[in-house]
C-alpha positions in Angstrom: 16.0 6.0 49.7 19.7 5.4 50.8 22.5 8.1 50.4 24.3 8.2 47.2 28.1 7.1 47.8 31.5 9.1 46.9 34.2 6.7 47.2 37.7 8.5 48.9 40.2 6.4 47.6 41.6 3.2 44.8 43.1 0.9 47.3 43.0 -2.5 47.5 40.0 -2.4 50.5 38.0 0.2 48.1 38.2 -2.2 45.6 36.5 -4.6 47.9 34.0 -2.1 49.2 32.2 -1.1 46.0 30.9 -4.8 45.2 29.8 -4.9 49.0 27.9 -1.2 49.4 25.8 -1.8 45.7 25.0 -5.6 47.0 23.4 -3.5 50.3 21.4 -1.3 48.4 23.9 1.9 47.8 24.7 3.6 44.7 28.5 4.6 44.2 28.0 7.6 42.4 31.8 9.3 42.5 35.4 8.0 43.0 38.6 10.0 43.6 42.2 10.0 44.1 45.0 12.1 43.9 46.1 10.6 40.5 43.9 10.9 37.9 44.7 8.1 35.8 44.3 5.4 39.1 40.8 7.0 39.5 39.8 7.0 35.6 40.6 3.0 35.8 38.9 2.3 38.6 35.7 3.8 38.1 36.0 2.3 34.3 36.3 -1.4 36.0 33.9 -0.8 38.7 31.3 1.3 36.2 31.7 4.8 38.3 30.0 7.1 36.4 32.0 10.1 37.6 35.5 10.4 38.8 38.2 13.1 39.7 41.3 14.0 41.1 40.1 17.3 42.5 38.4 16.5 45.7 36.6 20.0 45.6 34.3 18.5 42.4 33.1 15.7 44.5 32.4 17.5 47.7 30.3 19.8 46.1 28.9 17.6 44.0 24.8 17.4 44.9 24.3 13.6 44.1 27.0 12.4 46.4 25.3 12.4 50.0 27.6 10.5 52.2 31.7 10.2 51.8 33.5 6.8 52.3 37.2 8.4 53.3 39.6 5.1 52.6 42.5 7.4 51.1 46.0 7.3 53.4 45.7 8.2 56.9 47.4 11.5 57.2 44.3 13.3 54.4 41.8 11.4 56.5 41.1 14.5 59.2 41.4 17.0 56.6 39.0 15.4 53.8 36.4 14.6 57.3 36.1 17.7 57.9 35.9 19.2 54.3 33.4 16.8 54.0 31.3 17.7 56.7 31.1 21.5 56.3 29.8 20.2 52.7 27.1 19.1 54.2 28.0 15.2 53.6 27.8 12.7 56.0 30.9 11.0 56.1 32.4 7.7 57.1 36.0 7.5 57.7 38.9 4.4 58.2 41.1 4.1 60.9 43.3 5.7 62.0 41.2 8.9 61.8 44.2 11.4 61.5 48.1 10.5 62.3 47.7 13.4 64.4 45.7 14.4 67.8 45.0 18.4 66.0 43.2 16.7 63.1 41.4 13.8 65.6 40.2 17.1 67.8 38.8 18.9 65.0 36.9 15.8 63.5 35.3 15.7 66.7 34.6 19.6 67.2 32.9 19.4 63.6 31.1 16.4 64.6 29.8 17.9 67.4 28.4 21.1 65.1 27.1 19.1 62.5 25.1 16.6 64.2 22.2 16.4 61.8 25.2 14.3 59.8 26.4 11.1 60.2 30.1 11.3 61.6 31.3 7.9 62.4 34.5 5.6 62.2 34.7 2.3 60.2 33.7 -0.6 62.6 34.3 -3.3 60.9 35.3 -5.7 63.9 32.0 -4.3 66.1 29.8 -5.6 63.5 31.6 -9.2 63.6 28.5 -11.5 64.5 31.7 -13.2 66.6 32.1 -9.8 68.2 28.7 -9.1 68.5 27.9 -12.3 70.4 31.1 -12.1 72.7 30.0 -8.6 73.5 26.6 -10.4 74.6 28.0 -12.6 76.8 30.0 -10.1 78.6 27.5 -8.0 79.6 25.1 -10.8 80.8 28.1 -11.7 83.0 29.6 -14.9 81.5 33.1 -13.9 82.5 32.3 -11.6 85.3 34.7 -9.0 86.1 36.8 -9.0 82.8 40.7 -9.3 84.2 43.3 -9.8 81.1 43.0 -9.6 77.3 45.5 -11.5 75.0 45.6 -10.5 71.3 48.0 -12.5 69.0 47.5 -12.0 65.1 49.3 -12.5 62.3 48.0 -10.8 59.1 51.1 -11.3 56.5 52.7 -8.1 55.0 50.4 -5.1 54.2 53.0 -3.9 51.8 53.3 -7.2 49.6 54.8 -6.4 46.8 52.8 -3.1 45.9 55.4 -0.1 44.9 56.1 2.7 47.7 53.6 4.3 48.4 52.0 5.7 52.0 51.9 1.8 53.8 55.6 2.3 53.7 56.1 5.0 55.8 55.4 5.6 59.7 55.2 9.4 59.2 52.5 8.7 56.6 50.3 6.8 58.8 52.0 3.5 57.4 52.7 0.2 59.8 51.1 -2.5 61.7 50.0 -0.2 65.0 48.6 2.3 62.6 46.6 0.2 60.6 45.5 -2.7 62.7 46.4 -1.9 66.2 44.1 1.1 65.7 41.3 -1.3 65.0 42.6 -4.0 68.5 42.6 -0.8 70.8 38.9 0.0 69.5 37.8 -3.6 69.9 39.3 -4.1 73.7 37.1 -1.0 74.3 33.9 -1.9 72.6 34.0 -5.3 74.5 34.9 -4.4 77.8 33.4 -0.8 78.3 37.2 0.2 79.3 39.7 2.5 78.4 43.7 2.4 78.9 45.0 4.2 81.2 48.7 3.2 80.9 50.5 1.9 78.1 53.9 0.2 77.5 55.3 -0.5 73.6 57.8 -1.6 71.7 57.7 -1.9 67.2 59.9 -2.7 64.6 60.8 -2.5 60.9 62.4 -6.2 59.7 62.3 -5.6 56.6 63.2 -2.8 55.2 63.2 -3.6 51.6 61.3 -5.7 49.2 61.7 -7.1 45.7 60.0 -3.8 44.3 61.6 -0.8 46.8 65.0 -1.5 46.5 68.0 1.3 46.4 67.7 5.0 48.6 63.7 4.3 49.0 63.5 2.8 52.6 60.4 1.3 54.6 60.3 2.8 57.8 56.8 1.5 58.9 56.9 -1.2 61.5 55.9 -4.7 60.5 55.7 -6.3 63.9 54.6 -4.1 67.7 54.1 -5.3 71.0 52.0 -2.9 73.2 50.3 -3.3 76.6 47.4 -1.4 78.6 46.6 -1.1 81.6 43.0 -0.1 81.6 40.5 2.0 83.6 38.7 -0.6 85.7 41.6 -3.0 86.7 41.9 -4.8 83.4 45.5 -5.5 81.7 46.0 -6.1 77.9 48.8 -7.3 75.7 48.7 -7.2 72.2 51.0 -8.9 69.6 50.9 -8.0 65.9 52.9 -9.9 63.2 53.2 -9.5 59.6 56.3 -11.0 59.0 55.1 -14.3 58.7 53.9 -15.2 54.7 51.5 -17.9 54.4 50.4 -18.2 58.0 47.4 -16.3 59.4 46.3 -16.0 63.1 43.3 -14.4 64.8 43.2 -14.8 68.3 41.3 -12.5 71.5 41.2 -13.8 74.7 39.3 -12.2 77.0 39.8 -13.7 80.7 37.7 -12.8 84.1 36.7 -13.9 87.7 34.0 -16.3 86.1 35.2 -17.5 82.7 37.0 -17.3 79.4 35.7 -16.2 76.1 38.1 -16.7 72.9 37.5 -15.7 69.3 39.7 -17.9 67.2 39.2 -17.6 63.4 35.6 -17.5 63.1 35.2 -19.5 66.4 34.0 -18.1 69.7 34.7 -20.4 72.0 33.9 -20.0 75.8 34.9 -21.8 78.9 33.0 -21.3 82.7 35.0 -21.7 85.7 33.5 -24.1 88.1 32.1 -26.4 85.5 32.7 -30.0 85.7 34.0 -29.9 82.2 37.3 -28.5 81.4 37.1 -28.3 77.9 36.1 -25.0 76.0 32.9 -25.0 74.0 31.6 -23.7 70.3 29.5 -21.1 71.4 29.4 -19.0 67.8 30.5 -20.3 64.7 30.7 -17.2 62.2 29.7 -18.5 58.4 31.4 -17.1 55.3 29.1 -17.2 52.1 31.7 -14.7 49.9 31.2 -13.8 46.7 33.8 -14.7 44.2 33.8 -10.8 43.2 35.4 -10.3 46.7 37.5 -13.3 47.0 39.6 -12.5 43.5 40.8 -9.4 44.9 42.2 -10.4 48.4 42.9 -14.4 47.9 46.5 -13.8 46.8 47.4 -11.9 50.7 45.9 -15.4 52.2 44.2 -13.6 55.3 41.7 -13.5 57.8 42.2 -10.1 58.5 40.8 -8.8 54.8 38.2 -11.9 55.0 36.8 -10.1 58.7 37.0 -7.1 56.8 34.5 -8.1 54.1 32.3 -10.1 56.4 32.5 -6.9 59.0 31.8 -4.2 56.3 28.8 -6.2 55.0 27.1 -6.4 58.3 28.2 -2.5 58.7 26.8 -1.7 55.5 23.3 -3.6 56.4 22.9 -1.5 59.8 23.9 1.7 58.2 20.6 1.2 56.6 18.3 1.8 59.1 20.0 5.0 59.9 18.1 6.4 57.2 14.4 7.1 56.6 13.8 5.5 53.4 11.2 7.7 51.9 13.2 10.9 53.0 16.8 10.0 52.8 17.2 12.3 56.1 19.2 10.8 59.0 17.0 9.2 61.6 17.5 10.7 65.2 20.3 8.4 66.9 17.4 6.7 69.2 15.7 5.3 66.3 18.7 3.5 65.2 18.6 -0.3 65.5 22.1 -1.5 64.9 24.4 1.0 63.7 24.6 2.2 67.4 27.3 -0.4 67.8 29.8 2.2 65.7 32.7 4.1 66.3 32.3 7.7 66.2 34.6 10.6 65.8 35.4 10.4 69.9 36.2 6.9 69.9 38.6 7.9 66.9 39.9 10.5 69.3 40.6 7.8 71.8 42.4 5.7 69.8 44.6 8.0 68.4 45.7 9.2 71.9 46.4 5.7 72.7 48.6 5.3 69.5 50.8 8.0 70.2 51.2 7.1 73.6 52.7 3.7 72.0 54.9 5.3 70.3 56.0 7.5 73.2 56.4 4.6 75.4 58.6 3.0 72.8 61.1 5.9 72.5 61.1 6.4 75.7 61.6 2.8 76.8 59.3 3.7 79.7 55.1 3.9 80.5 52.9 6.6 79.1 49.7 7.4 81.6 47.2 8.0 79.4 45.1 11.3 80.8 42.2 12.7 78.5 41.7 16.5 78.1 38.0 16.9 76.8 38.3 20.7 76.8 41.0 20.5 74.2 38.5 20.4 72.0 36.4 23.4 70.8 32.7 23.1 71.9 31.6 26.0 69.8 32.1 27.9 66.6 34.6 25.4 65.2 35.9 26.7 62.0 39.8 28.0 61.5 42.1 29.5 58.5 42.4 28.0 55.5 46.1 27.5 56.7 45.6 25.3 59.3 43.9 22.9 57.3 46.8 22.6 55.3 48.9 21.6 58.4 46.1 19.3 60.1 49.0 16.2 59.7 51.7 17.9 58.7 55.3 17.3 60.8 54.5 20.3 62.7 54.2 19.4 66.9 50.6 19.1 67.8 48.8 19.9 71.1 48.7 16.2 73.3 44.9 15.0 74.7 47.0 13.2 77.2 49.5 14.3 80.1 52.4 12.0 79.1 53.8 11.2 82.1 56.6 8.7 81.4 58.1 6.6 84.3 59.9 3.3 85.0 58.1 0.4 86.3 
């Protein structure tokens, strides 16, 4: 018996997440968003049986069992943690919260309720390119990992929807936000390392489109360079392109002492140093077998990065399975798992949003941010607060830092 599904969110991705959770066994009992009449037609053309705009009806709702949060990024830490004092196990997208106050009290209520699932969206870990580059790695086909290169392309994540949270940086809009989140997560998952310097720069081209036109402005960036410096010697840069329509590019290079491993598409391709040949070989070739009920939905955007996201949510989907006892419905203990241990939790989330802002610093202040965490930041005990706070969680108010942002010239 698998959890029952509430569904946070009518965006584009949750429209390509309901086909993929019934085809692995889940039911999608509820569906909600902030306007009614979205929800209503979306759970009409997806056959949702119940749907709301009050997010208090499906929290407390006892057929819903675990909470999908793909709403816009600054409700993510509040709806988490809503979520988990109602007892649900919850899911959430990247980024978890646009800021580190709501990221520290995901993980404090994570830590509380641990008889719940709390975990991020993976959907890159579950890539079986991923998955099989990870492999290598640790049996030592590059030894010590040295550089990383990341160059995509993804075309514009605005398109030529209306304004709505995508456009705006304060909202949790832009390219380092909603992608770079998931690179910084990757590097990590492969290489077992963590930055601990960062340099960036982003942009906003174009600030208007054929539908926001006049005193509405997009202030999200549409292309970022960032790069890391990373706890065991390794140095990353990462370039992320939207600007580009029609032309899509996947590309991570990962670089050491004994070799080369590149994902490319759906390719893994690997190269040994010291090999008589010179030329890279096919060492994973990931195969797409995608429904048309996904395709219809994301062929007009014309990217890899929604056709990793399908393949990647499918495989998540699959191992979130054995999480569960199936005669029970009761979380297994966290040893028993099989493949959902390759997930993000709420720490990892934590990570990455420290990481983000200390992009963004950098690229204000034209200078390096050292990246230093602060574990004890974060309650360890009783961890409720005032109604009030929740409120603020992402609100423009200043928030603590998890990282002593030392600035300095190089």
């Amino acid at each position: 018996m698998l959890p029952s599904v509430g569904l946070i969110g009518v965006c584009l991705e949750c429209r390509l997440l309901v086909p993929l959770l019934r085809a692995a066994g889940y039911t999608v009992h509820g569906v909600w968003d902030k306007c009614f009449d979205s929800c209503q037609k979306f759970a009409a053309e997806f056959n949702i049986s119940f749907y709301t705009a009050d997010l208090k009806d499906l929290l407390v709702d006892p057929k819903i069992e675990l909470v999908y949060i793909a709403a816009q990024p600054s409700t993510h830490a509040e709806i988490a943690v809503k979520a988990l004092s109602a007892g649900k196990h919850v899911i959430c997208q990247k980024p978890p919260s646009i800021l580190q106050a709501g990221a520290e009290k995901m993980v404090s209520l994570s830590r509380y309720y641990s008889q719940l699932l709390s975990s991020l969206e993976s959907r890159f870990r579950f890539l079986p390119t991923f998955v099989k580059m990870r492999e290598l790695l640790l049996s030592g086909y590059c030894g010590n990992v040295l550089a990383a290169e990341v160059h995509m392309v993804v075309g514009s994540l605005i398109g030529l929807e209306p304004y709505g949270w995508k456009c705006d940086n304060e909202m949790g809009g832009g390219l380092l936000n909603i992608v770079g989140a998931h690179v910084i997560d990757i590097l990590s998952f492969l290489t077992a390392q963590k930055a601990t310097d960062v340099s960036g720069f982003l942009n906003t081209f174009l600030c208007h489109t054929a539908r926001i036109q006049g005193y509405r402005s997009i202030t999200s960036d549409d292309f970022c360079t960032f790069q890391m410096r990373c706890s065991r010697g390794m140095c990353a840069s990462v370039t992320l392109n939207s600007l580009v329509q029609g032309e899509n590019k996947f590309e991570i290079s990962l670089t050491g002492s004994a070799g080369r491993l590149r994902v490319v598409g759906r390719e893994l391709l690997g190269l040994k140093f010291g090999d008589d040949s010179k030329e890279e070989k096919i060492l994973s070739l990931q195969h797409e077998n995608l429904d048309e009920n996904y395709i219809r939905h994301w062929s007009h955007l014309n990217t890899e990065y929604y056709e990793h996201f399908v393949t990647g949510s499918r495989f998540m989907f699959e191992a979130l399975r054995d999480v569960f006892d199936h005669n029970t419905g009761q979380m297994l203990p966290r040893q028993k798992w099989k493949h959902y241990t390759l997930s993000a939790s709420f720490e990892d989330g934590l990570y990455i949003r420290t990481v983000l802002d200390a992009i963004k610093q950098s690229h204000n202040s034209r200078q390096w941010v050292r990246i230093e965490l602060d574990k004890s930041s974060v309650s360890q005990g009783y961890p409720f607060w005032t109604g009030a706070s929740l409120v603020s969680l992402d609100s423009d108010k200043p928030s603590p830092k998890l990282y002593r942002p030392l600035s300095y010239a190089m």
